[in-house]
N, C-alpha and C positions, 0 to 999 in steps of 0.2 A: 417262983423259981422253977426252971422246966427240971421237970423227973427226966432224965435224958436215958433214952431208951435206942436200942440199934435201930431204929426206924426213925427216930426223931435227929439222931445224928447223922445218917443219910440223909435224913431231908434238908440239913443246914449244911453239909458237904454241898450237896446238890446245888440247892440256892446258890451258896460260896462260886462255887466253879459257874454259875452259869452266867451269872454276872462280870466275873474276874474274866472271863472268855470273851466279854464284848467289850472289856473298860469300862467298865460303867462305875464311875463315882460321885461319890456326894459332892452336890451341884457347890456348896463353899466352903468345902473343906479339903476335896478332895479326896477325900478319905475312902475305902473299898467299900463299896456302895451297900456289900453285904453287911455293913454297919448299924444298918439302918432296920435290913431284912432280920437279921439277928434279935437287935433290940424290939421290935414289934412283936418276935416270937416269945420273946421274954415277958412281956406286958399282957400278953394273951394267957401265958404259962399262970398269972398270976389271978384269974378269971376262970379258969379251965385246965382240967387235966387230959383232953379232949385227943387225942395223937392229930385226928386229922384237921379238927382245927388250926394244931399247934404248925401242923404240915403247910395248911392254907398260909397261915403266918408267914413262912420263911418265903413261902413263895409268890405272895400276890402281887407282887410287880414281876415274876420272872418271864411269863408268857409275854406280857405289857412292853416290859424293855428288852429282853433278850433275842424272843420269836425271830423277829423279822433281820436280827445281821445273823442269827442262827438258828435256822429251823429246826435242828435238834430240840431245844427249848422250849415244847411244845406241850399243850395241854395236852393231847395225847401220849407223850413221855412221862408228863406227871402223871396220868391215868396208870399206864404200864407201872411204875416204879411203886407208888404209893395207894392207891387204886381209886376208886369211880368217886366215890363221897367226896374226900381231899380235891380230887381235881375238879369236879362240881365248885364245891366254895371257893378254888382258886379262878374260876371261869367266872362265876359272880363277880369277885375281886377286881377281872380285869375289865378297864374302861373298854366300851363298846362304842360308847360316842367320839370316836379319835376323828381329827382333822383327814388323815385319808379315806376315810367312809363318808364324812359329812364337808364337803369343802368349802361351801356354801355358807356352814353355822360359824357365828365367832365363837369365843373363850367363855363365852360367859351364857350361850345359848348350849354349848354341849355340857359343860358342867351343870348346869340345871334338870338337862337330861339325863345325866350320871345318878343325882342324886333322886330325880323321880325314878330310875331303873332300880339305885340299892336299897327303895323305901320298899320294894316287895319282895326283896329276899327276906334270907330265914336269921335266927338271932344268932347262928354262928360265925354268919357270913357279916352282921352289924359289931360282932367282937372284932372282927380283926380289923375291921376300917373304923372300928376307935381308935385300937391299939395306932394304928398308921396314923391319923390324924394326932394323935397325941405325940409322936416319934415326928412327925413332919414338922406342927406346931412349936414345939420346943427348940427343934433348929430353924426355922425362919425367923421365930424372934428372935433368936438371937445373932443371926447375921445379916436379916434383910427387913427391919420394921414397915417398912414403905412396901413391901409385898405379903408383907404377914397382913395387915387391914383388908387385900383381893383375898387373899387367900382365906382367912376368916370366914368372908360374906360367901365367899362360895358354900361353902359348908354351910348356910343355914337353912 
């Protein structure tokens, strides 16, 4: 259960609004995407009393999905707000092998490269991309079994 501290409540406001500000919802539910941000901070809470772990948590999709319709949304902003550690692990967090950098690679060539990139961070930065995979994993099977089997194999 997160010890919710003025720092940790900014950082799930933060996440909250940066999301809410692009529309960003869960892919079959619809539901405010920070649902998802939320609960992954909560699964880390449950690992770590850690702030900037807990920080990384709310935000490792925010740079990912927000950055680019709002540049406010910026690993640099999380630097500023929450400071240099926190936004480290969130810059870990975010995928580097995106289809605009690599056009060339398919789905299944950049995801291989995700997962050889997050086999050399650090084990704060492996907590929270459990915490995600286990928050991701739980909603695909239960809405979409025929892409939870891709999704599975990527992560091995």
């Amino acid at each position: 259960m997160i010890k919710w501290t003025p720092r940790l409540i900014r950082a799930r406001d933060f996440s909250n609004e940066a999301h809410d500000s692009v529309g960003h919802v869960r892919k079959y539910t619809r539901a405010p995407y920070w649902k998802h941000t939320d609960e992954v901070a909560e699964i880390v809470s449950q690992v770590t009393d850690d702030e900037d772990v807990i920080i990384a948590a709310f935000h490792h999709d925010t740079v990912e999905d927000c950055q680019s319709i709002n540049p406010y949304y910026s690993i640099e902003t999380i630097a500023e707000m929450f400071g240099d550690r926190a936004a480290t692990f969130v810059f870990h967090l975010t995928d580097q092998y995106i289809p605009e950098n690599y056009p060339k690679w398919n789905r299944k060539i950049r995801k291989q490269k995700e997962c050889e990139r997050l086999g050399s961070t650090g084990p704060q930065v492996h907590t929270v991309k459990l915490g995600d995979l286990l928050s991701n994993t739980a909603d695909i099977l239960k809405h979409d079994r025929n892409f939870a089997n891709l999704y599975l194999r990527e992560k091995d």
